[in-house]
KELUMKOL-97903 format. One record per residue: x, y, z of N, C-alpha, C in turn; residue number from 1. Coordinates in pm, whole numbers, plus 50000, padded with zeros to 5 digits. Each point is the difference from the previous one (the first is absolute). Layout:
<sites>
    n.xx    n.yy    n.zz   ca.xx   ca.yy   ca.zz    c.xx    c.yy    c.zz   pos
       X       Y       Z       X       Y       Z       X       Y       Z   NUM
...
</sites>
This chain:
<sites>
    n.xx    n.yy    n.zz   ca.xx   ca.yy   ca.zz    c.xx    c.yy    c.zz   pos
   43291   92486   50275   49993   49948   50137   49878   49910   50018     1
   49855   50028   49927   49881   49904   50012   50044   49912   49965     2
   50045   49942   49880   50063   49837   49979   50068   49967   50087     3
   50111   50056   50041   50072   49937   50089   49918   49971   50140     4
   49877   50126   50059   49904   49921   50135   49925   49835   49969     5
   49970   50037   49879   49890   49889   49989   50088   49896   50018     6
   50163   50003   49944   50045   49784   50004   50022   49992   50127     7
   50086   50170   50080   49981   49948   50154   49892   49948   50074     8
   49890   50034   49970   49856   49988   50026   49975   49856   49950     9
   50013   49953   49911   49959   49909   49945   50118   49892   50061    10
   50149   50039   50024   50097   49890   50082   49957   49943   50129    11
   49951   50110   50101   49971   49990   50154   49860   49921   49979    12
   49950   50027   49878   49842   49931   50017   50013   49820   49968    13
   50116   49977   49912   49991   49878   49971   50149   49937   50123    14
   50054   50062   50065   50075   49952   50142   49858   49967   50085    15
   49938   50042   50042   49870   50021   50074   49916   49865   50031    16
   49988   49992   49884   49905   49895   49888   50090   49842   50061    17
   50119   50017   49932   50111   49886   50023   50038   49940   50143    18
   49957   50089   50133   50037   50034   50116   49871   49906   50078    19
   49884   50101   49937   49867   49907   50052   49985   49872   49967    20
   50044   49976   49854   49978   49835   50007   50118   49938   50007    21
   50098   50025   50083   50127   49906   50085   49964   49954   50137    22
   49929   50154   50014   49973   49958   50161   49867   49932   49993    23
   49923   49991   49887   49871   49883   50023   50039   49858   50035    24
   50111   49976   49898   50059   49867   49952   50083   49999   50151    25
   50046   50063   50015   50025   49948   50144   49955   49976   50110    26
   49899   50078   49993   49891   49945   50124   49926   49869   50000    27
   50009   49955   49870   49943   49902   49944   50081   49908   50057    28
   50120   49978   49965   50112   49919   50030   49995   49976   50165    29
   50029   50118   50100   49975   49972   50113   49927   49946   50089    30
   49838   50000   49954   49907   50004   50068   49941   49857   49976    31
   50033   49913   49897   49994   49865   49951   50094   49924   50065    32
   49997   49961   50157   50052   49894   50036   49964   49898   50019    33
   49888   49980   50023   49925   49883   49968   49903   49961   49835    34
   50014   49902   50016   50000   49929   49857   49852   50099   49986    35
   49967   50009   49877   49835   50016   49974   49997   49981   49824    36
   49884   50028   49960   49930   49935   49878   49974   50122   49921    37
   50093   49963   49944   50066   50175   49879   49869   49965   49931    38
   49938   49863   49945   49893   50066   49898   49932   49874   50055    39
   49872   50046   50007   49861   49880   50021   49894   50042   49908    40
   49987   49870   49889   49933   49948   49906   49910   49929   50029    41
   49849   50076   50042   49873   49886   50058   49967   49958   49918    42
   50024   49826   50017   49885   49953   49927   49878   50036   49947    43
   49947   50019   49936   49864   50000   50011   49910   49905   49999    44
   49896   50005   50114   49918   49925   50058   49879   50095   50089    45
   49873   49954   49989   49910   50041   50088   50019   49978   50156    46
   49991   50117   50050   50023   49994   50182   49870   49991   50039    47
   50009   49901   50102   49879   49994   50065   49970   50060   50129    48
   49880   50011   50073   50017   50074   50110   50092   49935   50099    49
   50034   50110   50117   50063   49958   50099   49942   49917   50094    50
   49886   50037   49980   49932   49907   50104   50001   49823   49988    51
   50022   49982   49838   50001   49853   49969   50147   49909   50092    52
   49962   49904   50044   50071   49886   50077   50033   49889   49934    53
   50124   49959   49984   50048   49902   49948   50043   49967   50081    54
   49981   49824   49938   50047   49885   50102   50128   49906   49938    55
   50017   49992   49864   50106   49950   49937   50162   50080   50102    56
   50111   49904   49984   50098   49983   50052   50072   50031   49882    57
   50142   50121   49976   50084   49941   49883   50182   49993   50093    58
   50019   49943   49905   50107   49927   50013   50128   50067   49906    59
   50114   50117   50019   50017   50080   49910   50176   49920   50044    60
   50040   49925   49911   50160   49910   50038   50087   50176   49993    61
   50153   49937   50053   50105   50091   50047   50051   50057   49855    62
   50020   50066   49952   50087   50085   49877   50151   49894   50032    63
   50061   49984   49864   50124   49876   50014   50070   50085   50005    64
   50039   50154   50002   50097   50066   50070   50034   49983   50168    65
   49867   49951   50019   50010   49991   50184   49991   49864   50044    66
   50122   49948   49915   50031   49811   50093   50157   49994   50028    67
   49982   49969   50087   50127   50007   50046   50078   49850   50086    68
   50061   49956   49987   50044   49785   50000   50148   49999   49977    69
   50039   49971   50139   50190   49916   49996   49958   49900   49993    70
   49868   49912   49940   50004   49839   49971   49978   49990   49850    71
   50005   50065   49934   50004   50001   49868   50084   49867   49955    72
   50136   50051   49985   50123   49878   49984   49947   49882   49996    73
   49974   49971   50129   49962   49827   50046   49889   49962   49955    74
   49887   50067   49968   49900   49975   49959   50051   49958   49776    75
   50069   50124   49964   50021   49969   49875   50069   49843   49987    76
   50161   49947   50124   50027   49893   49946   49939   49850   50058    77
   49870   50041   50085   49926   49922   49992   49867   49990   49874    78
   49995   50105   49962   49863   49999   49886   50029   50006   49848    79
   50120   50082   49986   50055   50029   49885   49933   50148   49911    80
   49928   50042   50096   49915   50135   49999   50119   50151   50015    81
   49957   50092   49911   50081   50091   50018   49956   50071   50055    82
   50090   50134   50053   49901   50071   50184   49901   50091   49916    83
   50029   50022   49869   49792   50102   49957   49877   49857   49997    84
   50073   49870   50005   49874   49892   49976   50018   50008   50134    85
   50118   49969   50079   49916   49960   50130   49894   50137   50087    86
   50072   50144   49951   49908   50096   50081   49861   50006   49909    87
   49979   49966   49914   49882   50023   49965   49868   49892   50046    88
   50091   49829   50017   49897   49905   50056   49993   50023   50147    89
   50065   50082   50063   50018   49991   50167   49856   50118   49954    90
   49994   50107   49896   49907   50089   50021   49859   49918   49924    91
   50028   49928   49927   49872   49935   49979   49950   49879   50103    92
   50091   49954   50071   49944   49891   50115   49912   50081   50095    93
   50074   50137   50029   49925   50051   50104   49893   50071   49999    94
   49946   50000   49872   49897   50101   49960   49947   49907   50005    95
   50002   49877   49945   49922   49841   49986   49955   49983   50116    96
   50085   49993   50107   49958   49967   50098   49910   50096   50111    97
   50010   50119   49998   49958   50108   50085   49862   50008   49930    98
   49969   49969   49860   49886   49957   49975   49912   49903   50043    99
   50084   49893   49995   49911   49864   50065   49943   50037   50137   100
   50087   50075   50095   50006   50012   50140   49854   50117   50000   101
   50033   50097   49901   49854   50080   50032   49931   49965   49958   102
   49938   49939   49898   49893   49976   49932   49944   49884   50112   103
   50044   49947   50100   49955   49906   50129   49866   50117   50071   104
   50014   50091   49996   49885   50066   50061   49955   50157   49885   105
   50101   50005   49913   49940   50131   49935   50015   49973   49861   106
   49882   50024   49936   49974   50011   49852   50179   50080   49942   107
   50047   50006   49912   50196   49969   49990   50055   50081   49862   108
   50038   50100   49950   50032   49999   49870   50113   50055   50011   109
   50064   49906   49914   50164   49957   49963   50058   50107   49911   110
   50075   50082   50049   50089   50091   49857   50067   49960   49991   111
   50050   49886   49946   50117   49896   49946   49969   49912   49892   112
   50048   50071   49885   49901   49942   49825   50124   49996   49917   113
   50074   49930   49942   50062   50022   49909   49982   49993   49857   114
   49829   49991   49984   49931   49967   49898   49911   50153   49991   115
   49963   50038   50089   49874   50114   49998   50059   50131   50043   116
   49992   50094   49868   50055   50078   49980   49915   50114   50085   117
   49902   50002   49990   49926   50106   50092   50079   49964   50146   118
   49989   49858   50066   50073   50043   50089   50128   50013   50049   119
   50049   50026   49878   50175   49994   50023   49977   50178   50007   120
   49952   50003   49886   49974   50202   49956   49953   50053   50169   121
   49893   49971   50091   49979   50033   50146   50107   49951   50057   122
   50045   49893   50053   50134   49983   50060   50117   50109   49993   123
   50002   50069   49866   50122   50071   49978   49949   50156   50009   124
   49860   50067   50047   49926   50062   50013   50049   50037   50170   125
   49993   49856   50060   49939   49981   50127   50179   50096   50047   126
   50104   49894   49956   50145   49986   50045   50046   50172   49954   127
   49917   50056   49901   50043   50150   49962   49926   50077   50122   128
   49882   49949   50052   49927   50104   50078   50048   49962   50166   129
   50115   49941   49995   50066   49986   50174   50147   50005   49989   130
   50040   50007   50132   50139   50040   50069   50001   49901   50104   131
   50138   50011   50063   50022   49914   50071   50097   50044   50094   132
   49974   49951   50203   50062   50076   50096   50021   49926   50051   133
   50086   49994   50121   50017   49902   50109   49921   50024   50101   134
   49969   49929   50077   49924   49984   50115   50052   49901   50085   135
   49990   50015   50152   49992   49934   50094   49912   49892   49993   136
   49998   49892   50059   49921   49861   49975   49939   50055   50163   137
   49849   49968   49963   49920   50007   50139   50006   49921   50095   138
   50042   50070   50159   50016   49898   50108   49861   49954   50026   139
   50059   49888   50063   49856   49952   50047   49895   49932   49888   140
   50051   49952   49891   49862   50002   49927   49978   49896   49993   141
   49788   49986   50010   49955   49862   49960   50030   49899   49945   142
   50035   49903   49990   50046   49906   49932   49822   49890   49973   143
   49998   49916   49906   49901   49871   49989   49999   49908   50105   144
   49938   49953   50042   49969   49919   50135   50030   49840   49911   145
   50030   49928   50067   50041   49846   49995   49954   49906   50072   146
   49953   49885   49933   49950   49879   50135   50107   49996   50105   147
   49967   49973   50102   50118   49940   50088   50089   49930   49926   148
   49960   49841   49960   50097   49931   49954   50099   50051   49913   149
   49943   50102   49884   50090   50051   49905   50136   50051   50094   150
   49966   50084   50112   50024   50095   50059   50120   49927   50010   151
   49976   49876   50120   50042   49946   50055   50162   49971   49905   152
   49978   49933   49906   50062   49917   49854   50076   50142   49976   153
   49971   50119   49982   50063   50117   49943   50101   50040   50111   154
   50015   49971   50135   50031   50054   50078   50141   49909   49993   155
   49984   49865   50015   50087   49883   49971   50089   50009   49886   156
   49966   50045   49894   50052   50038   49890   50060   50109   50024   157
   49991   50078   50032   50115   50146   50031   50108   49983   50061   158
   49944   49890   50138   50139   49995   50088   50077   49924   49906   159
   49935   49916   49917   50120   49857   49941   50104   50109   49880   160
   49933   50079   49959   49998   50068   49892   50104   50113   50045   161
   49974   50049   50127   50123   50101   50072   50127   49916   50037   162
   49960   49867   50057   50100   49936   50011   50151   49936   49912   163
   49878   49961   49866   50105   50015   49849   50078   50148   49987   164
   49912   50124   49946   50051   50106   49945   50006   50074   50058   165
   49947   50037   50134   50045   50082   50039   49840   50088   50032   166
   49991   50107   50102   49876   50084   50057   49964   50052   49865   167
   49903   50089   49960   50006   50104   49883   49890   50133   50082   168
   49998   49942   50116   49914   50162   50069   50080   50055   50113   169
   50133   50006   49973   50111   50073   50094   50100   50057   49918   170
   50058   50072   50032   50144   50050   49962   50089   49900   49976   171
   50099   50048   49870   50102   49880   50052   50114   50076   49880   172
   50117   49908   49987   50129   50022   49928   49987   49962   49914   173
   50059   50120   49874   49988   49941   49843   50177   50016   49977   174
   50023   49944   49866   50116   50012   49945   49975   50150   49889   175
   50083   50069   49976   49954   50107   49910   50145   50111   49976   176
   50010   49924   49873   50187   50061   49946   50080   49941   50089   177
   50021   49882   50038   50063   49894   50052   50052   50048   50117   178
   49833   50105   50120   50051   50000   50093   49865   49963   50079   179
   49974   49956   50128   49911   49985   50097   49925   50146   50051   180
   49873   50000   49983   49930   50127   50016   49893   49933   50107   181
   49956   50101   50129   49860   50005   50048   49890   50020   49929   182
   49883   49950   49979   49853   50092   49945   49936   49960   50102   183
   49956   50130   50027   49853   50039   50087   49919   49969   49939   184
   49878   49870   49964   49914   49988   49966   49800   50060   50071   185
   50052   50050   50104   49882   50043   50069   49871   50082   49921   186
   50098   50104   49954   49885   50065   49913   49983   49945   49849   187
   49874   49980   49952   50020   49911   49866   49893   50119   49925   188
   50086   50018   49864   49904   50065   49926   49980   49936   49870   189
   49844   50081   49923   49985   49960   49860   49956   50087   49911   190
   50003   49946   49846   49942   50086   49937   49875   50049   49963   191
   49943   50113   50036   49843   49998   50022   50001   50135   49828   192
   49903   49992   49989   49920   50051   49846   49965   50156   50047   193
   50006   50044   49911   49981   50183   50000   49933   50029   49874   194
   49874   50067   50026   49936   49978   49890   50007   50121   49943   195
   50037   50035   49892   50037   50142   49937   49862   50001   49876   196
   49928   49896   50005   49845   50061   49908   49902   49950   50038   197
   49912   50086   50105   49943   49955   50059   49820   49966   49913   198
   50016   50044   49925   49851   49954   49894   50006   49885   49914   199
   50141   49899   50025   50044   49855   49986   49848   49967   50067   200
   50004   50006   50129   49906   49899   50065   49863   50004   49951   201
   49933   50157   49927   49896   50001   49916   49952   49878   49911   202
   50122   50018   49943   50004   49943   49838   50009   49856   50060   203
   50093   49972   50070   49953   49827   49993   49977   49935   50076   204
   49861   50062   50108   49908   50005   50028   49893   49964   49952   205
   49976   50138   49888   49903   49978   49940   49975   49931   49848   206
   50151   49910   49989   49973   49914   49894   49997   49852   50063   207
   50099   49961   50087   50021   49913   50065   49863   49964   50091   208
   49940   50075   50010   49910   50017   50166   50124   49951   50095   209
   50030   50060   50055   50151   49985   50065   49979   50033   50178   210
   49966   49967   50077   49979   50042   50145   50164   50050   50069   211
   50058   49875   49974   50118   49983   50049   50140   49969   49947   212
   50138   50107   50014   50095   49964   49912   50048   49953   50095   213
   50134   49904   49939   50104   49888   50087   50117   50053   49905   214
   50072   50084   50031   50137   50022   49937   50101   49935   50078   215
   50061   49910   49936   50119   49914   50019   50109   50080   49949   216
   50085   50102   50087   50086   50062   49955   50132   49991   49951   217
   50071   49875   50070   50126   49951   50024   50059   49855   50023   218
   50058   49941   49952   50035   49883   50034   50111   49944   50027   219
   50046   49956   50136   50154   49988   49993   50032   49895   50005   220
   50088   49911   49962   50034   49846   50090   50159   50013   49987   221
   49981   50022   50161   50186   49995   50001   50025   49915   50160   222
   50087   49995   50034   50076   49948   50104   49912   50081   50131   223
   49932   49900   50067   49974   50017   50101   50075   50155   50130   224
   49955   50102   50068   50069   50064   50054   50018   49919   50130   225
   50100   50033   50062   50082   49890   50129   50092   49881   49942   226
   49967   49950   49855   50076   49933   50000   50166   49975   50062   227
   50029   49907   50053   50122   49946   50039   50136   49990   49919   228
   50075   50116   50038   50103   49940   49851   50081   49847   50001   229
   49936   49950   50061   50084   49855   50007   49926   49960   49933   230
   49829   50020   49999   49919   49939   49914   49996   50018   49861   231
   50096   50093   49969   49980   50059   49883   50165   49958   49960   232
   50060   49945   50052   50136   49936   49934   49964   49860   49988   233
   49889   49922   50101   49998   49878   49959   49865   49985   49870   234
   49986   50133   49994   49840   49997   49900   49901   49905   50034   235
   49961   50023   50151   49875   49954   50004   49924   50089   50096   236
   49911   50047   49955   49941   50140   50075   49867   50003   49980   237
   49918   50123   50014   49864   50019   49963   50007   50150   49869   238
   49933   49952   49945   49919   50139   49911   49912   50053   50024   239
   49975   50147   49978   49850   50061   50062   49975   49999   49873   240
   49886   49984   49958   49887   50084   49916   49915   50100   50059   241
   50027   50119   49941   49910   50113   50064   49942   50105   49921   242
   49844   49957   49969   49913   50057   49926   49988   50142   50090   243
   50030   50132   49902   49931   50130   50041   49849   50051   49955   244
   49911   50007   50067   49851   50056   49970   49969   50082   50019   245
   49908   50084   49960   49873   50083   50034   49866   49961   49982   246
   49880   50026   50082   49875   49988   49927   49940   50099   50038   247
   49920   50079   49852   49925   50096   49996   49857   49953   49996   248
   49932   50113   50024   49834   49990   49946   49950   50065   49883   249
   49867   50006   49994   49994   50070   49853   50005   50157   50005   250
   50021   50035   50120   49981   50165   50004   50123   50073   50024   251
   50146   49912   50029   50126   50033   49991   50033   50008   50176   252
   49937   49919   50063   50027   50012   50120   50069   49867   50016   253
   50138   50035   50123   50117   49855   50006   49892   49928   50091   254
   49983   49869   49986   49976   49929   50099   50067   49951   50066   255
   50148   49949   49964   50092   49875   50063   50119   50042   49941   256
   50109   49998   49997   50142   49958   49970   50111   49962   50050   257
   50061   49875   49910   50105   49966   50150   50066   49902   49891   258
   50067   49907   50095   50084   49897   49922   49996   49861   50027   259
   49928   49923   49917   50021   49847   50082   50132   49933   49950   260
   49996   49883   50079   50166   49926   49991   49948   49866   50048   261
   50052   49888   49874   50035   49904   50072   50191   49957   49928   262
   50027   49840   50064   50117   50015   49988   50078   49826   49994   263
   50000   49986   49872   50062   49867   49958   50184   49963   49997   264
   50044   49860   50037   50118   49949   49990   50081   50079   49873   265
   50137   49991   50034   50055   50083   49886   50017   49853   49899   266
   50003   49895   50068   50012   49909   49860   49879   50000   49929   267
   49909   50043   50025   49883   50008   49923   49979   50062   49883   268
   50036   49958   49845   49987   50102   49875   49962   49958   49904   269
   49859   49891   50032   49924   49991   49911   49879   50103   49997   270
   50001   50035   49882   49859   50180   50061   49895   49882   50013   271
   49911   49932   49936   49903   49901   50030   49969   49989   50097   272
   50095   49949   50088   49995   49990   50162   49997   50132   50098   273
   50073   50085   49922   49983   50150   50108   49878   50052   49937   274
   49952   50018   49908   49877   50089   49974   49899   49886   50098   275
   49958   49855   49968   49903   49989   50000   50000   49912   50217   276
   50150   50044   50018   50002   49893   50108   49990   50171   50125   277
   50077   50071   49926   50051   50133   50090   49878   50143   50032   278
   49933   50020   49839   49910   50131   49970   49892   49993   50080   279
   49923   49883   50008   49915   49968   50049   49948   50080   50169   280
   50124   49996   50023   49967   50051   50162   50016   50188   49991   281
   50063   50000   49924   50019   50138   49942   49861   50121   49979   282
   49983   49892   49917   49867   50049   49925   49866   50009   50080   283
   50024   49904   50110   49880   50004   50059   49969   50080   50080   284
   50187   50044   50075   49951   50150   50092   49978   50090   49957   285
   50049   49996   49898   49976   50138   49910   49797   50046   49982   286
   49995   49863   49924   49840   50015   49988   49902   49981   50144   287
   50039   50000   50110   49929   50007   50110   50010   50175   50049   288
   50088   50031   49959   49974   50120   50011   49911   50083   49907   289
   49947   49934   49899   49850   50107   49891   49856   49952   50104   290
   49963   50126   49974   49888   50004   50092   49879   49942   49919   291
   49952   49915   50087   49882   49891   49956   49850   50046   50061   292
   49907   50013   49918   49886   50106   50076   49877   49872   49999   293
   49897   49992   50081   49874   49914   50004   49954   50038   49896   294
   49946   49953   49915   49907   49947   49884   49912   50005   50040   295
   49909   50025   49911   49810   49920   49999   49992   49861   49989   296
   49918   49983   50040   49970   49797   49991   50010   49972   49840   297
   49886   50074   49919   49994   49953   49852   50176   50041   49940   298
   50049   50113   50043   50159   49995   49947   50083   49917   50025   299
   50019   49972   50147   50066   49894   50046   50001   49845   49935   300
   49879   49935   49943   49972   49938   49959   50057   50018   49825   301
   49949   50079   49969   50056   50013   49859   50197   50011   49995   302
   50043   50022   50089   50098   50016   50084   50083   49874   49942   303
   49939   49907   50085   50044   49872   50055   49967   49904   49861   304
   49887   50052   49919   50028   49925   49868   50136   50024   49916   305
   50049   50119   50004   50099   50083   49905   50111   49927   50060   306
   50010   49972   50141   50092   49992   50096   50042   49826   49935   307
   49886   49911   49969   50028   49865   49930   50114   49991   49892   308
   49901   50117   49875   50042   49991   49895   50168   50053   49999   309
   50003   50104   50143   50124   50047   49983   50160   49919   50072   310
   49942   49875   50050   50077   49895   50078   50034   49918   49886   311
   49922   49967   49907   50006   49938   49874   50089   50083   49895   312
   50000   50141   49974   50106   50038   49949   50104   50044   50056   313
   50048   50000   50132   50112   49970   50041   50060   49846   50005   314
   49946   49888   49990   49999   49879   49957   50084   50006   49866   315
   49931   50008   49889   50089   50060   49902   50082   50048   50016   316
   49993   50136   50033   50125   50068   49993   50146   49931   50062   317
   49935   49954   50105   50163   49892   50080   50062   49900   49919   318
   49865   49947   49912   50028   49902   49920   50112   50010   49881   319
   49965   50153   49955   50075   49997   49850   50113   50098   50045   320
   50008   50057   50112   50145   50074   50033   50110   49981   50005   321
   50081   50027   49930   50137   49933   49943   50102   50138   50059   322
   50090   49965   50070   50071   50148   50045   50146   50016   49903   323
   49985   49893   49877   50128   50041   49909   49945   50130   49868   324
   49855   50013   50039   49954   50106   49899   49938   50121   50068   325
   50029   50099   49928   49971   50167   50091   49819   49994   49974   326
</sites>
């Protein structure tokens, strides 16, 4: 009878065993609904204190899983570009450019290298240590101030511009499975960043001297919302471009997030002309929203030398930018 207790003994003990780790693995399973970071591999790098302040700006472009374009087509049989060349120069114009636009008041560093492997290796660091949510676009928010005249000229241009294609800040009728649909455009949302490792901002921080991140999360260019379906049978309409952002600080606190938009002719599909005629205004609300702090006189000054040399290499850079290469 002792042999025979012990395998019962020894059966119920290994049911037991089998029982506890089903129900681990399942708790596991349940309790993971939001994305998170099964394994984080720190760099290694010296941390500096918290107390240190950085003033550098970075500039971290959208992951090419998150572009999204019904102008693809027209753009390829105007360029002869296929849609991974064209999403990759729409993501290198805009990193190009959201650079030029900050480096106008903040010292600027670019994570967009297809040469520099350290910063491709952080880029893919950065894109492992975040998530991504929707958000509501903030009412009410600041916009950049304009001369009158601009004002004036921008204002003229909308009506002529509503008058061609149609409103794009109202509701309106789409075609969709070849039937006529309402959209409520009132509430507008975007994609805002979720940061699932939060000792990211340590590390490149304290290699970068990094004050301030600019995550460019999303990029869409599709058909204007309100469009007119008449406008869209005679194909002449508007496109939105609509950059999704966040900007952090160096201590993991949100400062800003939201979505800018501007919004070009649908005959328009030379990228040349939309990156460098369209981003521009893009980029600039975006970067009016990083917070700009008073300087010392002797910094400011040293400032405004860097600020030369750095007008001069955006000079270049416009110069040799070719949007048929990634």
């Amino acid at each position: 009878m002792e042999p025979m207790f012990k395998k019962v003994v020894i059966s119920i003990i290994v049911i037991l065993i089998t029982y506890v780790s089903f129900s681990q693995d399942a708790t596991i399973n349940i309790s993971s609904e939001e994305p998170r970071l099964k394994e984080t591999l720190e760099p290694t790098i010296d941390i500096v204190s918290d107390s240190m302040k950085y003033e550098k700006v970075m500039i971290i472009p959208f992951d090419p899983k998150l572009y999204m374009s019904d102008a693809d087509r027209d753009i390829s049989k105007k360029t002869d570009l296929s849609a991974n060349q064209i999403k990759y120069n729409f993501r290198l114009g805009l990193a190009h450019t959201m650079y030029s636009q900050t480096i106008k008041k903040h010292p600027t560093i670019q994570m967009y290298s297809a040469d520099n492997k350290d910063i491709q290796q952080d880029l893919s660091y950065i894109y492992k240590s975040t998530g991504y949510h929707y958000d509501y676009v903030p009412e009410n928010e600041e916009k950049p101030k304009q001369s009158k005249p601009k004002e004036v000229l921008n204002q003229i241009k909308k009506r002529a511009d509503e008058t061609l294609y149609g409103s794009k800040e109202q509701g309106g009728t789409r075609i969709k499975d070849g039937q006529l649909h309402s959209v409520d455009y009132s509430k507008d949302r975007f994609m805002n960043v979720r940061i699932l490792n939060p000792n990211m901002f340590k590390y490149l921080s304290a290699k970068y001297e990094t004050g301030y991140f600019v995550f460019i999360n999303q990029l869409d260019v599709k058909i204007a919302p309100g469009t007119d379906y008449r406008a869209l049978e005679n194909e002449i309409y508007q496109r939105e471009i609509k950059v999704h952002y966040t900007i952090y600080d160096q201590y993991g606190n949100q400062i800003y997030a939201s979505a800018a938009k501007n919004y070009f002719p649908s005959v328009m599909n030379d990228m040349n002309m939309i990156i460098k005629g369209y981003m521009p205004k893009i980029c600039k609300e975006i970067a009016f929203h990083i917070p700009t702090e008073k300087l010392p006189k002797v910094v400011q000054e040293k400032r405004e030398e860097e600020q030369k040399q750095a007008d001069e290499q955006v000079k270049e850079l416009d110069a040799t930018y070719n949007p048929t290469q990634r």
